[in-house]
Structures are given as structure tokens and as C-alpha cells.
C-alpha positions in Angstrom: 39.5 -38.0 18.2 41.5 -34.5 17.5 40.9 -32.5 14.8 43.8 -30.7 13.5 42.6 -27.2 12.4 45.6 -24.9 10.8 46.7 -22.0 12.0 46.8 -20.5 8.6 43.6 -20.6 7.9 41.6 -17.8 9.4 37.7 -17.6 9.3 36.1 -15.8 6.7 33.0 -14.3 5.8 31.4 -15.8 2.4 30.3 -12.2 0.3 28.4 -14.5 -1.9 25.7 -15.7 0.0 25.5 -12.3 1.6 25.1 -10.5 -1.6 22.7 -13.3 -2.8 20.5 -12.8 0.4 20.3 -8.8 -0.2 19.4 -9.3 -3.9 16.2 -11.5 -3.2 15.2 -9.1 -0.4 15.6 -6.1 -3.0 13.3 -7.9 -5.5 10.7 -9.1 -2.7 10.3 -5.9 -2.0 10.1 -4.3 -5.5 7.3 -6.7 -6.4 5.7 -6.3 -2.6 5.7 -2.4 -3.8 4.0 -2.8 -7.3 0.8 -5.1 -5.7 -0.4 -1.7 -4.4 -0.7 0.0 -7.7 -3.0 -2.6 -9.4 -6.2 -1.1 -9.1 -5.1 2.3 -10.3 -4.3 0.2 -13.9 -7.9 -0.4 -14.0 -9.4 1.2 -17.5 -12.0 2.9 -15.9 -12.0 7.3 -15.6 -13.8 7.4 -12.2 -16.9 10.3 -12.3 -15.8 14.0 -11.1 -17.9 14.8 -8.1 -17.4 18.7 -6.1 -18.2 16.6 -2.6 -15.4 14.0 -3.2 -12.8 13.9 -0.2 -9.8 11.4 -0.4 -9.9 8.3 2.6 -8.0 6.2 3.4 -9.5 3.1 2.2 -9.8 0.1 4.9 -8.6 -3.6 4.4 -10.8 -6.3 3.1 -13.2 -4.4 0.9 -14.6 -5.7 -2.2 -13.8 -3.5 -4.9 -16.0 -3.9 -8.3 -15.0 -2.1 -11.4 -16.9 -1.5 -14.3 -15.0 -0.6 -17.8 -16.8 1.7 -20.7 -17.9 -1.7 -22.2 -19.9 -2.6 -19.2 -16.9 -5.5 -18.3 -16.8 -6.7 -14.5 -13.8 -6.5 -12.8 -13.0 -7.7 -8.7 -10.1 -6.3 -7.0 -8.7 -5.5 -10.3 -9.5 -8.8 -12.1 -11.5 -9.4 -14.9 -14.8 -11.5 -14.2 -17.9 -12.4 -15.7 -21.1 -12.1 -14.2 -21.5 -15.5 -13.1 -18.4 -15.2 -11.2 -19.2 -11.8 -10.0 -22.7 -12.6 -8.7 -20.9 -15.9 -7.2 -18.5 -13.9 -5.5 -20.7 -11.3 -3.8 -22.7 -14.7 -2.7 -19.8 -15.9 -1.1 -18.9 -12.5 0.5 -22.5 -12.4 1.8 -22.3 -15.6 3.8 -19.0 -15.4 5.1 -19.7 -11.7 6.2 -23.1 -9.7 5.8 -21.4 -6.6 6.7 -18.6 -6.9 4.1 -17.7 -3.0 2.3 -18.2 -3.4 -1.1 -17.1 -0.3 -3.5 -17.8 0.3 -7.1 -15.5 1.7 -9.1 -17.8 2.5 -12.5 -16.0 4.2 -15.5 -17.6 7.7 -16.0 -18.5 6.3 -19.5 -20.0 3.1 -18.3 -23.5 1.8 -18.8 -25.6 2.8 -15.9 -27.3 -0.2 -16.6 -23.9 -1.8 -15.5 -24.1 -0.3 -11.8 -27.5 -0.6 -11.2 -27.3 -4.6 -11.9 -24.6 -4.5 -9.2 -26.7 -2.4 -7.0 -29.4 -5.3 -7.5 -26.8 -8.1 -6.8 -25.7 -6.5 -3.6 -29.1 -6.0 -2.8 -30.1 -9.5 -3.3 -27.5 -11.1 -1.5 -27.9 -8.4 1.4 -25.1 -6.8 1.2 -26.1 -3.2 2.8 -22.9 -1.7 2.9 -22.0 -0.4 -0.4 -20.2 2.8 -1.7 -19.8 4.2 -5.2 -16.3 5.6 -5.2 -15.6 8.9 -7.2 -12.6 11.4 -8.0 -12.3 14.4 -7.2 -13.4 17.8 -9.2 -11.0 18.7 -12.2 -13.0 21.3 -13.5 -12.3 23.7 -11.0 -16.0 25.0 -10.5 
């Protein structure tokens, strides 16, 4: 069987698709771009410390905030203490040498970070920081 194709009509390339293809790259990339800047929406005001140097901090550690109110948050999210003391379980027996950092509001109840300190200690979790920012008084 032949099939007739016409002379007239010439290939073409569809724009539409194209431009529909470039448009959902431009918005994965937008909102690939804006995962990054969660934890820096935390409400917490990290300590000033003299001996703070900025690291680059590595992949898969546990950050733990804690708000002026004494509120929990993981990675950013809001939690409860069952849920925290659940998750550093968790993160205990899948990896005893997980990195777990605190990120305590300057204002927070040191009550707050001690209990945390207990948790990780508890669960055996030796390898935990308490993150800082750098001086802004100048002294």
C-alpha cells in the first residue's frame, strides 16, 4: 500500500510544545531553587558567638530548631516532642553516627536544648553540634 504524501506540505516544527516544555523546566527549577532557603525562614535569631566560622554544611544532617517559645522544629518543620523524640529514635537505629545540629533561638529556653541534649544522649546519638552566627557586635 502507497501513501500519497504532498509536495506542498513541508515539515514543520510545532512552537507549542516547545514553548510548553521550556515553561515547566523554568518553574521546576524556580521551585527546585526556593527548597534551599527553608531553613533560613525558621523564627529563630541564632546566638552571636566571636569563634563562629561559616561551613559548608554536609548532606543528611538532622537539623533541630527551637523557637523563643520553646517549639520543636525538624528540618524546618514543626513537631511535637513525641515526634521529635520518635524521630531521633529512628535516626539512631538506622544510623548511630548520624550529625544532628541544633539551631536554638538566642531567646529560647535553655531548658529547650538541654532536653534535646538528653534525647540525643539517650538514643546515643554522639555526634551533635549547636550551630551559631557569627559576631555582630564587632568586639
Amino acid at each position: 500500500m502507497a501513501i500519497n504524501i504532498a509536495e506542498e506540505e513541508s515539515p514543520e516544527v510545532q512552537m507549542a510544545p516547545l514553548i510548553d516544555c521550556v515553561f515547566l523546566l523554568l518553574i521546576f527549577f524556580l521551585v527546585a531553587t526556593t527548597m534551599k532557603k527553608i531553613e533560613r525562614e525558621l523564627p529563630i535569631e541564632l546566638p552571636d558567638s566571636a569563634a563562629a566560622i561559616e561551613v559548608q554544611q554536609p548532606e543528611g544532617i538532622l537539623s533541630i530548631g527551637i523557637d523563643r517559645q520553646g517549639g520543636f522544629y525538624i528540618n524546618a518543620e514543626p513537631v511535637g516532642y513525641e515526634l521529635l523524640h520518635a524521630t531521633l529514635r529512628e535516626a539512631a537505629q538506622s544510623n548511630p553516627e548520624q550529625r544532628i545540629r541544633i539551631d536554638g533561638d538566642r531567646l529560647a529556653p535553655f531548658e529547650s536544648i538541654v532536653h534535646i541534649l538528653d534525647l540525643c544522649e539517650f538514643e546515643g546519638l554522639k555526634n551533635v553540634a549547636i550551630h551559631s552566627g557569627p559576631d555582630r557586635t564587632g568586639q
